[in-house]
C-alpha positions as CSV (number, residue, x, y, z in Angstrom):
1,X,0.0,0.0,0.0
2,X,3.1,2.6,1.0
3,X,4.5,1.8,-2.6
4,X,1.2,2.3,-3.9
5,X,0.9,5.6,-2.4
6,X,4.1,6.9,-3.1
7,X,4.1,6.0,-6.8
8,X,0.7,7.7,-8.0
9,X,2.4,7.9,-11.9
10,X,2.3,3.8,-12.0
11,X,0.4,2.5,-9.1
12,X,-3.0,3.4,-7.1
13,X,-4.6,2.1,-4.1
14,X,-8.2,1.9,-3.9
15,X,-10.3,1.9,-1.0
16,X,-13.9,1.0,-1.3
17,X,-16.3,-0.8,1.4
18,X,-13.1,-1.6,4.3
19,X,-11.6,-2.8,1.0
20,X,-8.4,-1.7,-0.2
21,X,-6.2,-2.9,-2.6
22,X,-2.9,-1.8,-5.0
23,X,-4.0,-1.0,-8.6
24,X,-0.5,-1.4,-10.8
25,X,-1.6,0.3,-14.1
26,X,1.7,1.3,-15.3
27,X,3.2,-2.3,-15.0
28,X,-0.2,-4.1,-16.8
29,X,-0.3,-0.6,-18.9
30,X,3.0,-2.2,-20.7
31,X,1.5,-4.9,-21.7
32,X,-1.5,-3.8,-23.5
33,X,0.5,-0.2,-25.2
34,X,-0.8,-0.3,-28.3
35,X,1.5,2.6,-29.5
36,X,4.4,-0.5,-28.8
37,X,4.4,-2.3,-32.1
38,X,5.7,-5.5,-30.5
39,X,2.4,-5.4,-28.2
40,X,0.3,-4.7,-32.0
41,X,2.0,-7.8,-33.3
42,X,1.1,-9.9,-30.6
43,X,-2.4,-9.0,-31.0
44,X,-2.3,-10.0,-34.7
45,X,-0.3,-13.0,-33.6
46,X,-3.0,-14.1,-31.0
47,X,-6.0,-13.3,-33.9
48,X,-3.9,-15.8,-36.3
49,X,-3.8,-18.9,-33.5
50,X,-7.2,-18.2,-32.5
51,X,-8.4,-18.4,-36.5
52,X,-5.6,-21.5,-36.5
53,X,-7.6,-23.1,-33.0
54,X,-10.6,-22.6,-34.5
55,X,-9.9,-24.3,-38.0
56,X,-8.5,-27.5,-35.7
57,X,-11.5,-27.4,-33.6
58,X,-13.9,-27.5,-36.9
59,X,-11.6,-30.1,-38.4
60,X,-11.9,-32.7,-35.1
61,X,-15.1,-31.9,-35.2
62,X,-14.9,-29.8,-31.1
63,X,-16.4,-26.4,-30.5
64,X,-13.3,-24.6,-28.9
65,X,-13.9,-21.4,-27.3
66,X,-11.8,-18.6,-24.7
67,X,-12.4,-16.8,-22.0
68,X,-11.5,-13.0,-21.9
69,X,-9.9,-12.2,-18.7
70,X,-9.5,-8.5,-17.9
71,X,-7.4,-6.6,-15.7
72,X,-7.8,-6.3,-12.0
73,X,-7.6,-2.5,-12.9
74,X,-10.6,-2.6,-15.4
75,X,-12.7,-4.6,-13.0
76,X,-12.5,-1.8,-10.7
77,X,-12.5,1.1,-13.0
78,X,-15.7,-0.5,-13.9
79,X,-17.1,-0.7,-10.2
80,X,-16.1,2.1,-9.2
81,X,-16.5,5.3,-11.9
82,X,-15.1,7.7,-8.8
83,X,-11.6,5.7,-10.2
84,X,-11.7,7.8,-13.2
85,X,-12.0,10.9,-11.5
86,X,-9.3,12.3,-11.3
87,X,-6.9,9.1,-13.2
88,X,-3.2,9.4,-13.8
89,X,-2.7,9.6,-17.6
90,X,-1.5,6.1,-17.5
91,X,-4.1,4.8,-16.2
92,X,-6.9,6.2,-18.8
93,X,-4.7,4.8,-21.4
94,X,-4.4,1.6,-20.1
95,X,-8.4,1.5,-19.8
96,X,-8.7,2.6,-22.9
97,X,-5.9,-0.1,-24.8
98,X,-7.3,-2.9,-22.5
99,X,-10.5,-2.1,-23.8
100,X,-10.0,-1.1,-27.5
101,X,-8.0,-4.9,-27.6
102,X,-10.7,-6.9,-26.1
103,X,-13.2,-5.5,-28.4
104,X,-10.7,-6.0,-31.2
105,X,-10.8,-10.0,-30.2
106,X,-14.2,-9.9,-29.7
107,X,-14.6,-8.9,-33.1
108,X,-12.1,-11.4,-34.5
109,X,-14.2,-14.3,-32.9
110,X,-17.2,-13.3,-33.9
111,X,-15.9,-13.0,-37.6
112,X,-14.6,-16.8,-37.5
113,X,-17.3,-18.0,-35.3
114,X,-14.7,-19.2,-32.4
115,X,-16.6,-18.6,-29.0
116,X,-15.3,-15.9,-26.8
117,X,-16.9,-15.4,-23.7
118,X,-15.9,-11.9,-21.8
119,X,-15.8,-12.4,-17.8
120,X,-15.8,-8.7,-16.8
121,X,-19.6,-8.3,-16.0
122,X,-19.4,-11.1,-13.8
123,X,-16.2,-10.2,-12.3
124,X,-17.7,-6.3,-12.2
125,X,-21.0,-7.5,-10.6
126,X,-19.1,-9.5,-7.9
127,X,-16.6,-6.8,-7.0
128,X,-20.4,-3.4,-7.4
129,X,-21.1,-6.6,-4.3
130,X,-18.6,-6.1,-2.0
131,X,-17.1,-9.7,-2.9
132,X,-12.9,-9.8,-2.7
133,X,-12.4,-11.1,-6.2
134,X,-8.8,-9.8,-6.0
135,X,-6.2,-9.9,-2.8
136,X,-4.9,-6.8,-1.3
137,X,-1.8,-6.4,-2.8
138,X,-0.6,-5.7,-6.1
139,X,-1.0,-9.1,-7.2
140,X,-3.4,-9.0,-10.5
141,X,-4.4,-12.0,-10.2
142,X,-8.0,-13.5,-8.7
143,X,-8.9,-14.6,-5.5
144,X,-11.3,-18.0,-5.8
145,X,-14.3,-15.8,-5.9
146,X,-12.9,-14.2,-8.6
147,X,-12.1,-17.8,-10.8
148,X,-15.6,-18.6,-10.0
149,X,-17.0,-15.4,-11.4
150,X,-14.7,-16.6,-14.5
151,X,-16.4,-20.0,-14.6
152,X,-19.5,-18.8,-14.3
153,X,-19.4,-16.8,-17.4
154,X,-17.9,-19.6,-18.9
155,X,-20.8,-22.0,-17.8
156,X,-23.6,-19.8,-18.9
157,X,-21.9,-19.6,-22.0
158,X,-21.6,-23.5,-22.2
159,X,-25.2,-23.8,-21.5
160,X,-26.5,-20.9,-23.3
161,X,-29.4,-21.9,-25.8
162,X,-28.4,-22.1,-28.9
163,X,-25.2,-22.4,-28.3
164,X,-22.3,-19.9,-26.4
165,X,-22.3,-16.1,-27.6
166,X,-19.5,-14.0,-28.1
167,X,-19.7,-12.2,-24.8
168,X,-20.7,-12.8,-21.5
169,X,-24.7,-14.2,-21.2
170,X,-26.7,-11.9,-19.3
171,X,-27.5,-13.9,-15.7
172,X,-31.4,-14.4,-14.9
């Protein structure tokens, strides 16, 4: 949390409901700089093994699908709009690359028909709840409520009629 504090250019903690945790934006802002043209290549890269997945699914005759994951830092941003206001540069862009590659994929599925489910409402709704989806610390990745929010999406997906959409399913 001191590190947190004392770095406000690359890190943030948020406090919400006795809740507080390290948001790391300008470490997991690195990895989604679309200005970096290795980080545009990989995106290409990951569209050609999706396509590549999907035409070994079709050809075994399985359905294959993925599961978007977002960022601790979008879960919250999401939450919580009081985290955009004010937000170090840094942080708005990583929102914004985060969000302009997941639609980007979610596009890219839907063109090849591979399913692609997206588990930020669920992960959203859990953490609008109160429910510690994510530790403490500057660790980005889920508690076990968090994974179950991710296989719930996954699981409505699976037993969506008519088959899993390219997003998350709303919930009943």
């Amino acid at each position: 949390m001191a590190w947190g504090r004392e770095h406000p250019e690359i890190a943030a903690v948020y406090t919400t409901k006795g809740f507080a945790t390290v948001l790391t934006f300008g470490y997991r802002g690195v990895a989604v700089a679309l200005e970096n043209p290795c980080i545009q290549e990989g995106v290409r890269i990951t569209k050609e093994v999706l396509s590549s997945l999907k035409g070994i699914g079709d050809q075994a005759g399985v359905r294959i699908g993925v599961v978007l994951i977002p960022t601790k830092e979008t879960v919250y941003a999401a939450a919580d709009s009081a985290l955009h206001q004010p937000a170090a540069a840094g942080f708005a862009a990583m929102l914004r690359n985060e969000a302009e590659i997941k639609q980007d994929m979610l596009g890219h599925c839907q063109k090849i028909g591979l399913v692609c489910v997206d588990a930020t409402s669920r992960l959203v709704d859990a953490a609008k709840k109160g429910v510690l989806v994510y530790k403490s610390d500057s660790d980005g990745h889920p508690m076990a409520a968090g994974y179950r929010q991710i296989a719930y999406a996954a699981r409505e997906a699976l037993t969506a009629p008519g088959g899993a959409p390219n997003s998350a399913t709303p919930r009943p």
